[in-house]
C-alpha positions in Angstrom: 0.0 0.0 0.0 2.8 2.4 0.7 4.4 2.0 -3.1 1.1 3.2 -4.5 0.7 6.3 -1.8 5.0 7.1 -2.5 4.0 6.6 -6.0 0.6 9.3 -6.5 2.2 11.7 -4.2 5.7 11.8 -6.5 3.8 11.8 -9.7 1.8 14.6 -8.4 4.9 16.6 -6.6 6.7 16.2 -10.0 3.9 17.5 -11.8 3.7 20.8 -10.2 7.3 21.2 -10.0 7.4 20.9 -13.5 4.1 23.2 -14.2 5.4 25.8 -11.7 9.0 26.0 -13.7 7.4 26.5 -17.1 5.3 29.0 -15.3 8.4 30.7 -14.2 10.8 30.5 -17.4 8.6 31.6 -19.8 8.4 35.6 -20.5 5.7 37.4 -18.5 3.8 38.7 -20.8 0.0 38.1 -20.7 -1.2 40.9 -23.3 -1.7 39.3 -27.0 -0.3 41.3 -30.2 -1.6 41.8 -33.5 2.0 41.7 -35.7 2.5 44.5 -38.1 4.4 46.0 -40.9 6.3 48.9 -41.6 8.7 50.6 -44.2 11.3 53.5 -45.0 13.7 54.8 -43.4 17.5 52.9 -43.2 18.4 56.4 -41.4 16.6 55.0 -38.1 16.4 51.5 -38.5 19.7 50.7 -36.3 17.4 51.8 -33.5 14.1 50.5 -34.7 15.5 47.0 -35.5 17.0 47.1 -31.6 13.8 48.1 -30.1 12.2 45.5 -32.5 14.2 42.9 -31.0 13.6 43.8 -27.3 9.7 44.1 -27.6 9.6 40.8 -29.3 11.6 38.7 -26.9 10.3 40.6 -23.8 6.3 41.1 -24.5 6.2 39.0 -27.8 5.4 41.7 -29.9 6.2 41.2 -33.8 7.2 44.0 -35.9 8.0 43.5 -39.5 10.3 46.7 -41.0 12.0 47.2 -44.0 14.6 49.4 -44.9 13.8 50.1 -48.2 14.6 53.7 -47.6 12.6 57.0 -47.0 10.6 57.6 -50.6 9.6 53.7 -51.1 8.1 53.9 -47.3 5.9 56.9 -48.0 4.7 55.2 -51.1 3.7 52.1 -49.3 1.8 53.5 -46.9 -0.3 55.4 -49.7 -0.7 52.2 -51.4 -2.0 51.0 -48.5 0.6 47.8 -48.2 2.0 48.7 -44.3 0.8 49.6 -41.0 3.4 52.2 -40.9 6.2 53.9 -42.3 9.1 55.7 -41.4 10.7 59.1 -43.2 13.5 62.2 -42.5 11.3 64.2 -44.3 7.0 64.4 -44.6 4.8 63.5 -48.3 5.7 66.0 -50.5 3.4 68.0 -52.2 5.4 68.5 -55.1 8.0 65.8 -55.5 10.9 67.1 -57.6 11.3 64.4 -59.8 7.4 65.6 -61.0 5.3 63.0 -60.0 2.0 63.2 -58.4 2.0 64.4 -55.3 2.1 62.3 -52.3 -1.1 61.9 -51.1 -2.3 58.8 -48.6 -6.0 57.6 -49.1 -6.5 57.4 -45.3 -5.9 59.9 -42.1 -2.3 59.8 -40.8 0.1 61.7 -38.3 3.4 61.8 -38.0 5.5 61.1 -34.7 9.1 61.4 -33.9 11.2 58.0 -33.1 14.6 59.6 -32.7 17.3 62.3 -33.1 20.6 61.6 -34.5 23.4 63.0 -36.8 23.7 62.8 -40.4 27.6 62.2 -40.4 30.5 62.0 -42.7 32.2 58.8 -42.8 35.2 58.3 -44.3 37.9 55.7 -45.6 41.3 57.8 -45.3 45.5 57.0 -44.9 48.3 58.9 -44.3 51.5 57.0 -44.3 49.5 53.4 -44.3 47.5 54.2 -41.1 44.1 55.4 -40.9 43.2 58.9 -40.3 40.7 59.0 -37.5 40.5 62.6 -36.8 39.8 64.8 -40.2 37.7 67.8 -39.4 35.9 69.8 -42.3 33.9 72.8 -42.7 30.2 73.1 -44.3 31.6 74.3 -47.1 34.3 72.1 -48.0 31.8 69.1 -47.8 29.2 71.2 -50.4 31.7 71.3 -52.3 33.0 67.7 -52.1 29.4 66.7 -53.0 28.9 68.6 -55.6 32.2 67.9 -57.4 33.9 71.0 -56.9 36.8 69.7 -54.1 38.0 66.5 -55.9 41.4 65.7 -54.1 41.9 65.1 -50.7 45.3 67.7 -50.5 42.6 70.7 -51.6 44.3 73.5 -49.9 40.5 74.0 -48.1 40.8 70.6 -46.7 44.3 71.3 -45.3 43.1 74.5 -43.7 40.5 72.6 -41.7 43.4 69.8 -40.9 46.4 71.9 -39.6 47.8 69.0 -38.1 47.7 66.1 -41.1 49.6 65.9 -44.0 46.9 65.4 -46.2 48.0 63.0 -49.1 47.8 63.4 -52.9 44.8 60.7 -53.6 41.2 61.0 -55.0 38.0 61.7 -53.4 35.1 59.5 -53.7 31.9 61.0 -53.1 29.8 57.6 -51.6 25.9 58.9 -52.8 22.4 57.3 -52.2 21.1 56.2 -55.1 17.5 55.0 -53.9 14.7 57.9 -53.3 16.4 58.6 -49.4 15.3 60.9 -46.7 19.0 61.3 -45.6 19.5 62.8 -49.2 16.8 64.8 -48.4 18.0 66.4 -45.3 21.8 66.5 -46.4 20.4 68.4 -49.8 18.3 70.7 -47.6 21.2 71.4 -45.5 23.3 72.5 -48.4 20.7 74.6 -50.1 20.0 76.6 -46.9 23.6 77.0 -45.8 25.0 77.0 -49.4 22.2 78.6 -51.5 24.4 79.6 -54.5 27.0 76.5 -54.3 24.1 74.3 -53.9 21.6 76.3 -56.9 24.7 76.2 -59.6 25.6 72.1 -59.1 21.8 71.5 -59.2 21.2 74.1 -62.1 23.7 71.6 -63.9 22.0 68.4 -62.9 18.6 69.5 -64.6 17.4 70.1 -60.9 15.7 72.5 -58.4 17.4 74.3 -56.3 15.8 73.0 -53.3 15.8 69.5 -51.1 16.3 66.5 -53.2 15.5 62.6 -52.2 16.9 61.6 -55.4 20.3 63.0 -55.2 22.2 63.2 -58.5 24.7 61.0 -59.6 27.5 63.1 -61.0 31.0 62.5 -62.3 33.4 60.9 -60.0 30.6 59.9 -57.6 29.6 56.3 -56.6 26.2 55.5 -55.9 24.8 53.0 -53.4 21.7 52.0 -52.3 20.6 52.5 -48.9 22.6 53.4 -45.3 24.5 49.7 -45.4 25.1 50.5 -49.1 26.8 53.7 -48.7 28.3 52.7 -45.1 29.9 49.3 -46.8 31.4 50.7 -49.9 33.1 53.0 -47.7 34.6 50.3 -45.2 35.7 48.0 -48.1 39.4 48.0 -49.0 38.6 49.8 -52.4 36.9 52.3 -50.4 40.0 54.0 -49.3 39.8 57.4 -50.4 35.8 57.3 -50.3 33.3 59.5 -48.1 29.7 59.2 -47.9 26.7 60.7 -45.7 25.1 58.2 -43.6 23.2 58.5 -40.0 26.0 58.2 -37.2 25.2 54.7 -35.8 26.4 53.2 -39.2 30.2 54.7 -38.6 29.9 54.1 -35.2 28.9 50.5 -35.6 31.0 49.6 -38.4 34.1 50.5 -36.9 35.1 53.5 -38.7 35.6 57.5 -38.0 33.3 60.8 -39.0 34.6 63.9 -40.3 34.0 66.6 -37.1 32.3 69.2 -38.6 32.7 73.2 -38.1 29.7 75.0 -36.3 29.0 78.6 -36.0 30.7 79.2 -33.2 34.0 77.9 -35.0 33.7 74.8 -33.3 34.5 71.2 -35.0 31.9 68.9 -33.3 31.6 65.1 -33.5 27.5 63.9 -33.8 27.5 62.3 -30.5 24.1 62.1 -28.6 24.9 65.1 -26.7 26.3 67.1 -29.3 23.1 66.6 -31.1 21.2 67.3 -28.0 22.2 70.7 -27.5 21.5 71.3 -31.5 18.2 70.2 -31.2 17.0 73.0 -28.4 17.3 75.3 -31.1 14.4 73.4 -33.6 11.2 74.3 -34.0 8.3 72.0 -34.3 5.6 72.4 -36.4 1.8 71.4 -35.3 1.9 68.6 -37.0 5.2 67.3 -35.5 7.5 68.2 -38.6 11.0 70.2 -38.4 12.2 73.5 -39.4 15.7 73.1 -38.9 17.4 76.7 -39.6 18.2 77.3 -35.7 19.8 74.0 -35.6 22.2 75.0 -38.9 22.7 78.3 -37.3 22.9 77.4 -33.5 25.5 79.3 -31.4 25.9 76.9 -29.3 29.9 75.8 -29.0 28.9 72.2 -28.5 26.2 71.9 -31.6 26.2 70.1 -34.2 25.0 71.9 -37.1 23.3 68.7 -39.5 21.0 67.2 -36.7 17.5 66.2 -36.8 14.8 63.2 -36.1 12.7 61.0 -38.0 9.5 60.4 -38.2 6.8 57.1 -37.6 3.5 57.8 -40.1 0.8 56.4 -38.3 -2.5 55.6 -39.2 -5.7 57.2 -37.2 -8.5 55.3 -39.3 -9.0 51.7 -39.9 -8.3 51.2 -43.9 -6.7 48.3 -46.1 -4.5 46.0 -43.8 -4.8 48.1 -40.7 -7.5 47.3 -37.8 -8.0 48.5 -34.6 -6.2 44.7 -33.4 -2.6 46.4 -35.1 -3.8 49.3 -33.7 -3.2 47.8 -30.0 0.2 46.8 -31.0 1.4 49.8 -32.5 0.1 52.3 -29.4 2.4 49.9 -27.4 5.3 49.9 -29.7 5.3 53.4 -29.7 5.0 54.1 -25.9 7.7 51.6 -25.7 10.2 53.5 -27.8 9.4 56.9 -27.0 10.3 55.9 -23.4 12.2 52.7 -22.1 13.5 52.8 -26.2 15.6 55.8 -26.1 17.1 54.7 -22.8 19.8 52.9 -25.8 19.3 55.5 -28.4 22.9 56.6 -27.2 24.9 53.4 -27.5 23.0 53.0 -30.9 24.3 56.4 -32.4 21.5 58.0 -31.9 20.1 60.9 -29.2 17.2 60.7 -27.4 13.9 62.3 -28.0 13.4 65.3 -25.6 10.0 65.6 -23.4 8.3 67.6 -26.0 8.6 65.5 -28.3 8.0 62.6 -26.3 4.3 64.6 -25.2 3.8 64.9 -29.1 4.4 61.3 -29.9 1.6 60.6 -27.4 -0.8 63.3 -28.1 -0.6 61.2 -31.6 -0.6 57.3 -30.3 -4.5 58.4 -29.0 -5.4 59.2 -32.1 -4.6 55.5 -33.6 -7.4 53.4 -33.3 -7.5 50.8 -31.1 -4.3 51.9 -29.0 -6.2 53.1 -25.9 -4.5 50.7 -23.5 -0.8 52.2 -24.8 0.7 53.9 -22.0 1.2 57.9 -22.2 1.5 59.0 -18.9 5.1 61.0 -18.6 5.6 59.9 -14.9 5.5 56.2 -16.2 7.9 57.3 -18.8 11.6 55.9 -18.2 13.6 58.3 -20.6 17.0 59.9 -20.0 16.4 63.0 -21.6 13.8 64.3 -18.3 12.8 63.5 -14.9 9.4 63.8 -12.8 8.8 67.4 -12.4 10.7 68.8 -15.5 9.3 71.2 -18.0 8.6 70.1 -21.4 11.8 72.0 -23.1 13.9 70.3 -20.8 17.0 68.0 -22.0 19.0 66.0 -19.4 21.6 65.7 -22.1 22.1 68.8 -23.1 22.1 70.5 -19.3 25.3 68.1 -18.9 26.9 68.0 -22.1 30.6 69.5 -21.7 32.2 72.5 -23.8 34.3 71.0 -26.5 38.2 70.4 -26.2 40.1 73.4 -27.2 42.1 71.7 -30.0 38.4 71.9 -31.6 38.8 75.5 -32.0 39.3 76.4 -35.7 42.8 77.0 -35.8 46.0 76.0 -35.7 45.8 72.9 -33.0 44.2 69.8 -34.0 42.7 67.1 -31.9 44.0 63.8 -32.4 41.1 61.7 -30.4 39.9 59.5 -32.9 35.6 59.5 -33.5 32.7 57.4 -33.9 33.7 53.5 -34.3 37.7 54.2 -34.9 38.7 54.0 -31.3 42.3 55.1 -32.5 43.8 58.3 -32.1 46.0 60.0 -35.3 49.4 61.3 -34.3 50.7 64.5 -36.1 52.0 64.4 -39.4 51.2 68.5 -40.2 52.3 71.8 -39.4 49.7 72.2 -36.7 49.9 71.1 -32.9 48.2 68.0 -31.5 45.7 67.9 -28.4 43.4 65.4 -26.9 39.8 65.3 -27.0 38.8 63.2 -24.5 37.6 65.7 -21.8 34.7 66.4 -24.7 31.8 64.2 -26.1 34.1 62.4 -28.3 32.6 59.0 -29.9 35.8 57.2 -29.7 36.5 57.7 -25.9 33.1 56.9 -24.6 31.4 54.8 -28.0 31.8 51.5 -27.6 32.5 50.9 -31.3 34.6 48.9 -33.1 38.0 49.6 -34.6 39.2 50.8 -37.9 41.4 48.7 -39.2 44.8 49.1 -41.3 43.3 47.6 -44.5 40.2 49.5 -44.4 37.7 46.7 -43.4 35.1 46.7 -41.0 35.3 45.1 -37.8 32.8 46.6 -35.7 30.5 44.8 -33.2 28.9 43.1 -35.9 25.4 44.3 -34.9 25.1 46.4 -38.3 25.6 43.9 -41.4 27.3 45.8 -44.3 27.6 44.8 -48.1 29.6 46.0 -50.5 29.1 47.6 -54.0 27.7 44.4 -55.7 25.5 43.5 -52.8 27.4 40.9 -51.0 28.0 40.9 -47.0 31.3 42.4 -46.1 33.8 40.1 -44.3 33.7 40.4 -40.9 30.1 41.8 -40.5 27.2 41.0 -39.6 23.9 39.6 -41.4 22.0 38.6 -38.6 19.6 40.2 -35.9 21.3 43.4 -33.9 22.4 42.9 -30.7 21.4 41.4 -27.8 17.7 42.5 -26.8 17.7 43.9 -23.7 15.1 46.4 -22.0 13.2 47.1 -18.9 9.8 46.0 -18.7 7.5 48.5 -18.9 3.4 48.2 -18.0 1.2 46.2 -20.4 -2.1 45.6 -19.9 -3.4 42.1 -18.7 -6.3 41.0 -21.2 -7.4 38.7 -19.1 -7.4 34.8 -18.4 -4.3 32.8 -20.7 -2.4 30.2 -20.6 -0.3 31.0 -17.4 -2.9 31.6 -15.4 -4.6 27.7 -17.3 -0.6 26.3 -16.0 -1.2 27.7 -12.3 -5.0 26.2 -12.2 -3.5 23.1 -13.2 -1.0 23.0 -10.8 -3.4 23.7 -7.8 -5.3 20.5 -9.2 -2.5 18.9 -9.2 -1.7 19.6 -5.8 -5.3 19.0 -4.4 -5.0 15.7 -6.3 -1.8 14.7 -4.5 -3.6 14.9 -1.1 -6.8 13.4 -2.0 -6.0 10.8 -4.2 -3.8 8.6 -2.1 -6.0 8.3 0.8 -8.8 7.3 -1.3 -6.7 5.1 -2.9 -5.7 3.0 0.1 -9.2 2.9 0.9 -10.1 1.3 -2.3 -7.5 -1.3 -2.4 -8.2 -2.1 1.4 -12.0 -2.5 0.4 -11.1 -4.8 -2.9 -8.0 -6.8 -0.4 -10.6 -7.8 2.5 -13.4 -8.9 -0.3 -11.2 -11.0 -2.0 -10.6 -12.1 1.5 -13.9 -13.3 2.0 -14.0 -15.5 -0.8 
């Protein structure tokens, strides 16, 4: 009798044990998601494939993005093919390539996902070793992109780099070739800053003289498609001599430097999180969430850096074609998620956080998707470094602590030799100028993270950002996978209601209840069949 009582009472012990464990292993999440689709943008989608990755793996969200750049993302959402898209720049009314202009056939808004840098990355030698350190003014790069500085010894480029002996060797100008919202902003940069440099190469082109997202392929230039196209022809070995415009994660993740670029307060300033910070208090925002960007070109600011801006999320606010009120739940939460806990890495991606008005704006426009009404938007349950309980909405953490730049910044005749973004490296001397170090400033190298450049000009980053080269194939060394390890705080969900953990927990109270009752009533049973057969 005691086998079959050790027997029960095991079986049942093991049972809860083992439905108590799966209980316990499994993520906690008890909310259910719709998936959903989005498109655009490759200047954000370092950051949106991270966030991606933590939302899936901690509250099983899925969100299916592709980067198939800024103009193909507007024109799927118009077409009705994706929940959402992603663009540097809004539809355009009057696209300059003529078409029609870009009109969705249902209701949208726009939202901001994050600030960043459009950078200058560059594949550069001086005496076999990389440079890591070249500084260049506004102008110099107009020019550069529009074909008018085509050597890397141009007497302009050696009066932004006192302190390198700038070699005798071509410049590549690296050039989206897809319809790109980073062209867009870069173009709109130079017409604003560079009206009559900017008018004359465009003039030539058979173009306006205004923003492009198609940016012209002229003589000398190489043209890639999207961020890891321009990114990866620039880390290749035949890239050496190259430079390209490309959001700052990309340098930063691929193991290679920026070109610090001169602000208006003579100034050469690195796009670091900060940097761009400080830039940003100087934008204005439009009612419907979109940039002007002059005070950022023009911002006095000593630590500024003059080509910052954010993206934007188009969201839906009706239900039409393949979005319901079901995605509608997921992408509220999405969206709370990376307007909060999601910038928390914006930094360590290459990006800069959204500040609290933005963040306010981004939520004014979740309640206006259907179906999102659970997604948090409360600013006290909002974990994100740029403000604190309490703080006003113009207020930026990052840029209240961001330090002055490093005096071998100054325009001048000392140059610092603190090596940027991904290229951890430092550049000794080779000029007439003097040296200096950077690293009491924001510098990317010092405090990155990145990779490293290496001697023979491939990339060796992390390997969170995969890169291909000019015909398409991976670059050695980097990655093609999923980006880096997902890791986030949880943040509030709401519970929907009865699923299967609270089913496993039920079962293992049976269980339990069973492995007291049964074996008493087993005995019993036996005892009452032993003594019959007794009595036979």
């Amino acid at each position: 009798m005691t086998s079959w009582r050790t027997l029960l009472t095991r079986t049942a012990a093991i049972t809860v044990v083992a439905a108590l464990a799966l209980v316990n292993t499994t993520p906690a999440y008890a909310a259910t998601y719709e998936p959903i689709t989005g498109s655009g943008s490759t200047w954000s989608q370092n950051a949106l494939d991270q966030w991606r990755a933590n939302v899936k793996a901690n509250y099983g969200m899925t969100i299916n993005y592709s980067g198939t750049g800024s103009t193909a993302g507007r024109q799927e959402f118009i077409l009705g093919t994706v929940d959402f898209a992603v663009s540097e720049i809004p539809f355009q009314s009057a696209p300059e390539d003529g078409s029609a202009p870009e009109v969705p056939g249902r209701g949208y808004a726009y939202a901001p996902i994050v600030a960043g840098g459009t950078s200058f990355m560059y594949n550069l030698k001086i005496g076999g070793k990389q440079v890591t350190n070249l500084r260049l003014s506004g102008e110099v790069i107009t020019k550069i992109f529009t074909g008018k500085i085509t050597n890397w010894n141009d007497p302009a480029i050696k009066a932004d780099n006192p302190g390198l002996a700038m070699p005798d060797k071509k410049i590549t100008p690296v050039i989206r070739s897809d319809g790109s919202g980073t062209s867009a902003q870069f173009t709109l940069w130079m017409s604003k800053q560079y009206p009559a440099l900017w008018s004359e190469f465009a003039a030539s082109m058979g173009r306006g003289s205004g923003l492009t997202s198609q940016y012209p392929l002229f003589s000398g230039a190489k043209g890639q498609s999207g961020s890891n196209g321009v990114a990866g022809y620039v880390a290749q070995t035949y890239g050496e001599g190259a430079i390209t415009y490309v959001e700052y994660s990309y340098a930063l993740k691929s193991g290679f430097p920026v070109a610090k670029v001169l602000n208006k307060s003579g100034y050469y300033i690195e796009p670091t999180a900060q940097s761009v910070a400080v830039a940003m208090l100087s934008a204005q925002v439009n009612t419907d969430l979109t940039q002007i960007l002059d005070g950022v070109y023009n911002s006095a600011d000593p630590r500024a850096y003059p080509l910052s801006s954010y993206s934007y999320m188009i969201v839906p606010t009706e239900e039409k074609g393949v979005f319901t009120a079901a995605k509608g739940n997921t992408l509220g939460a999405f969206m709370s998620y990376f307007l909060c806990e999601g910038q928390q890495q914006a930094s360590s991606l290459g990006y800069s956080p959204l500040t609290m008005n933005l963040v306010l704006a981004g939520f004014e426009q979740i309640k206006r998707i259907p179906g999102a009404g659970s997604a948090n938007v409360d600013p006290n349950k909002c974990n994100n470094p740029t403000f604190t309980a309490g703080d006003s909405p113009s207020s930026n953490q990052l840029a209240k602590t961001a330090p002055q730049p490093a005096a071998c910044d100054k325009q001048g005749p000392d140059q610092c030799t603190t090596g940027t973004a991904g290229a951890l490296q430092s550049t000794p001397v080779s000029g007439s100028g003097n040296g200096g170090s950077a690293s009491n400033a924001t510098g990317g190298g010092a405090t990155s993270g990145g990779g490293t450049g290496t001697t023979d000009g491939a990339a060796t980053g992390d390997g969170s950002v995969p890169l291909y080269d000019e015909t398409g194939n991976p670059i050695e060394g980097s990655s093609t996978g999923g980006g880096a390890a997902a890791v986030a705080s949880p943040f509030t969900v709401k519970d929907e209601g009865w699923g299967w953990q609270q089913t496993a927990m039920l079962a293992a109270v049976l269980f339990l209840l069973l492995a007291v009752i049964a074996p008493p009533a087993m005995i019993r049973i036996l005892r009452s069949g032993a003594s019959k057969g007794g009595t036979k």
